[in-house]
C-alpha positions in Angstrom: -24.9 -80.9 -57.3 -25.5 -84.4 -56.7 -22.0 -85.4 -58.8 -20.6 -83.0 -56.2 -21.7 -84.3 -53.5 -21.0 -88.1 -54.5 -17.5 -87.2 -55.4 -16.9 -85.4 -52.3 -17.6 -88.6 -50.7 -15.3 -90.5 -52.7 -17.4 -91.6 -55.3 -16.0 -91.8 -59.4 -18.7 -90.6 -61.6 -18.3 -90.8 -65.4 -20.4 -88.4 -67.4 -20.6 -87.1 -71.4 -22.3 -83.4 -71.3 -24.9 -84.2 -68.1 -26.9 -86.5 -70.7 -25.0 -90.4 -70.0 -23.8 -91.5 -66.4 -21.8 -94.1 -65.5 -20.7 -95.4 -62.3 -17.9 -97.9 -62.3 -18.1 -101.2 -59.6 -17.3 -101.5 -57.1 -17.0 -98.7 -54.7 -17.8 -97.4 -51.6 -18.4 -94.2 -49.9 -15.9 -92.6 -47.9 -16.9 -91.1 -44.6 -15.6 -87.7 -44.1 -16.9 -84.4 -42.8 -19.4 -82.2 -45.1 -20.3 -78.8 -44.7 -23.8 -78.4 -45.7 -24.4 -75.4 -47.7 -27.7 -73.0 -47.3 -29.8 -72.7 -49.7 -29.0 -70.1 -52.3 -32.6 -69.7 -53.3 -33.6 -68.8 -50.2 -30.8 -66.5 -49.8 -31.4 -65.0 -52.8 -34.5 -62.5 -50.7 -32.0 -60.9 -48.9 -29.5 -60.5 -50.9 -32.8 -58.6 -53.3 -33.6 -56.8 -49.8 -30.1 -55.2 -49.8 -30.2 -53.9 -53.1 -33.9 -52.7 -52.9 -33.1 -51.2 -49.5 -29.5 -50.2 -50.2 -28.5 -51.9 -47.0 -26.1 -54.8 -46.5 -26.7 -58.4 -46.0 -24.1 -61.4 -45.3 -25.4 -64.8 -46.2 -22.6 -67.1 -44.5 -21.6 -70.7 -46.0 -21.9 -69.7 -49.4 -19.0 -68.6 -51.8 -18.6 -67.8 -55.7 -17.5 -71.8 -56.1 -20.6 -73.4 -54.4 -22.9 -76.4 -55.9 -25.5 -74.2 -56.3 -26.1 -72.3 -59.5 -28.3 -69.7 -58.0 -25.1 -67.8 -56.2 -24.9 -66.4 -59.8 -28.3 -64.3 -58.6 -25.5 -61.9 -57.0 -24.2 -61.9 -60.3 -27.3 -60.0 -62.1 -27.1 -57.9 -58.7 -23.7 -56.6 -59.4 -24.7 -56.2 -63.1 -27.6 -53.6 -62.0 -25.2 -52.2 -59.4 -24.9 -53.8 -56.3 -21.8 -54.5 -55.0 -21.4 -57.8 -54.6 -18.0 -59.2 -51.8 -16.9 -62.8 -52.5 -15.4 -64.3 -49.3 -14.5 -67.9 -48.9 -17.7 -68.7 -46.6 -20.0 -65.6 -47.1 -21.0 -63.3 -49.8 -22.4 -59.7 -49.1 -24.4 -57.5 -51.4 -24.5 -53.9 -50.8 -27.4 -52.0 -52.3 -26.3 -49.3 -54.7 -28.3 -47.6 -57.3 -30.0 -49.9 -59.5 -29.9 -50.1 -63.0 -32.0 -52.1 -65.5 -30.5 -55.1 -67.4 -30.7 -57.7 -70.0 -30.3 -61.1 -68.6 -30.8 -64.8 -69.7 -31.8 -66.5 -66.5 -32.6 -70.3 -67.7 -29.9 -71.7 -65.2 -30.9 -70.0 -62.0 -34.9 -69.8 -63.3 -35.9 -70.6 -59.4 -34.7 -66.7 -58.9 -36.7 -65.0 -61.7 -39.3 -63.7 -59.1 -36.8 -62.7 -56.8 -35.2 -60.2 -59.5 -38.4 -59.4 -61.2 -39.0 -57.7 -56.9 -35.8 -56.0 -57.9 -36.1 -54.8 -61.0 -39.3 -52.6 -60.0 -36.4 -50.0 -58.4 -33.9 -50.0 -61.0 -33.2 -47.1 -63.2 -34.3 -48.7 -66.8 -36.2 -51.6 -68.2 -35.4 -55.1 -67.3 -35.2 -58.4 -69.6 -35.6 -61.6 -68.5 -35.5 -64.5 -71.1 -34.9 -68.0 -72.1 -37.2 -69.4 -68.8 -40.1 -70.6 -70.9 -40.2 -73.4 -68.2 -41.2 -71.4 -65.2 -45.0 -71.2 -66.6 -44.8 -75.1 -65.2 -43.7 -74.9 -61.9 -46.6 -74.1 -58.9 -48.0 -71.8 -60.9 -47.5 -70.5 -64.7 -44.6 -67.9 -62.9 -44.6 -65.8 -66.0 -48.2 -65.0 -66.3 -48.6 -64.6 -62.4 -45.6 -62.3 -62.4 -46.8 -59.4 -65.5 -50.3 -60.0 -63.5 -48.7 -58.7 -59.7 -46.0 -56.8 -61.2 -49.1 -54.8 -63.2 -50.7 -54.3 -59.7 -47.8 -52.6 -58.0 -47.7 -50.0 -61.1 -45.4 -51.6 -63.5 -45.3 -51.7 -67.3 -44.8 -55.4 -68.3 -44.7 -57.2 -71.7 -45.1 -60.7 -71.2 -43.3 -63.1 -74.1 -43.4 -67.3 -74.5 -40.4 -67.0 -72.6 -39.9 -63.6 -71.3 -40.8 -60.7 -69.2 -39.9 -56.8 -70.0 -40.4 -55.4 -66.6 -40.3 -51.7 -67.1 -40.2 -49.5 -63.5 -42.9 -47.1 -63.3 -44.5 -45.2 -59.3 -45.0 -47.2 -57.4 -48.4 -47.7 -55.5 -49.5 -50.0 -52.4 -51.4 -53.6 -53.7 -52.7 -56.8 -52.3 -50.8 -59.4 -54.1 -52.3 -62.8 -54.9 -49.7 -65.5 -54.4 -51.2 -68.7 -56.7 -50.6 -71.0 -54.0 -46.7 -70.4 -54.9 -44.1 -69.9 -52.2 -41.6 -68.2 -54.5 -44.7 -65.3 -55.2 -44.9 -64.8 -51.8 -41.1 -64.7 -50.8 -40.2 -62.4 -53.6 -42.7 -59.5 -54.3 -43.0 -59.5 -50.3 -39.9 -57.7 -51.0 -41.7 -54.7 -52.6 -43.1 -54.0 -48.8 -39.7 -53.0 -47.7 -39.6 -49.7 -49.6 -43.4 -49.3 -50.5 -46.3 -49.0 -47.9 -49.3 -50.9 -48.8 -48.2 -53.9 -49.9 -50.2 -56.9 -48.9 -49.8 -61.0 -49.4 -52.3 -62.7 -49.6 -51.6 -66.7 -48.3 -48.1 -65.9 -47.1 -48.7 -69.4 -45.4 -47.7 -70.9 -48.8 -44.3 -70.2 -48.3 -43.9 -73.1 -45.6 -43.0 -75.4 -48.7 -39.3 -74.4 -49.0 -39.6 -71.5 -45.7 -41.9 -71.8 -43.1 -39.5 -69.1 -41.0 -39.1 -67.0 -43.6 -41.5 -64.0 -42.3 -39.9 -64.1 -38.9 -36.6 -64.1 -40.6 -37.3 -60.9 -43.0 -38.8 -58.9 -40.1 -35.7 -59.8 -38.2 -33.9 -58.9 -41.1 -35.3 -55.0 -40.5 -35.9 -54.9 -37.2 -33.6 -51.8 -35.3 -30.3 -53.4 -33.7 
């Protein structure tokens, strides 16, 4: 992202496989306009809300070709069932039938919660590997995850790097968040379809989202 953003601005950037940089000398940036684009993790709750709801939600200045790598999130939607529409500044998701899925998410890791949510609907198990790394973010996401997941009435096998989230009734729980915005965000996404569900500290979600409560109850309120 940040090579994107210094070449948009005119800036030559040398680079072998992400691992050596260089940056010729002299240059200078070149003003120009920018579009800033949101942020696709934080889009990435309501595009989950669509296909846990089957409704339909358009997230505007994003595409298939943005910066960000967690746009592929829609991906792994459309791969359980979604539809997913590809404009040149939006992308909707349409909630279909969900299906279970086997998916390496070690790229667009910051979303794992966020499909984990989903994958409590879908038809099927669901595999998440290769994201060893999330147990050392806020909070060890892994283990916090087969904990809450186990609340709401899933089957979970937790792995070094992997969770096998497989759907089972749901039932109403108070979810503890470990102090982690992304725990609060996602499975606050079970409430939408199950009664009962309650967050506890949803105030830790003003890291990355301090609106983000106003903006899901928007998000469902009757036109």
């Amino acid at each position: 992202m940040t090579l994107g953003v210094m070449r948009a601005f005119g800036a030559a950037v040398e680079t072998e496989d992400l691992g050596r940089f260089s940056i010729p000398a002299p240059q200078r940036y070149a003003a120009r306009q920018y579009a800033i684009e949101p942020d696709a993790s934080a889009a990435s709750y309501f595009f989950a809300a669509a296909a846990i709801t089957g409704g339909r939600v358009t997230v505007e200045g994003l595409s298939r070709d943005s910066l960000q790598g967690d746009v592929a999130f829609c991906d792994c939607l459309a791969r359980m069932g979604c539809e997913v529409e590809y404009d040149a500044g939006r992308i909707t998701v349409v909630g279909r039938p969900l299906r279970g899925i086997d998916v390496d998410m070690n790229a667009i890791s910051d979303t794992v919660q966020t499909l984990s949510a989903v994958a409590l609907f879908a038809d099927g198990p669901t595999l998440i590997h290769n994201v060893a790394h999330i147990r050392h973010k806020e909070t060890d996401r892994l283990a916090a995850l087969a904990t809450e997941l186990r609340k709401l009435g899933a089957e979970v096998e937790e792995g070094p790097d992997r969770l096998r989230i497989s759907p089972r009734a749901l039932r109403p729980a108070t979810i503890d968040t470990y102090d982690d915005h992304r725990m609060a965000m996602s499975l606050a996404l079970v409430g939408l379809a199950q009664p009962g569900v309650v967050i506890r500290n949803p105030a830790c979600t003003a890291k990355t989202y301090p609106g983000f409560f106003d903006d899901l109850a928007g998000l469902t309120r009757e036109p």
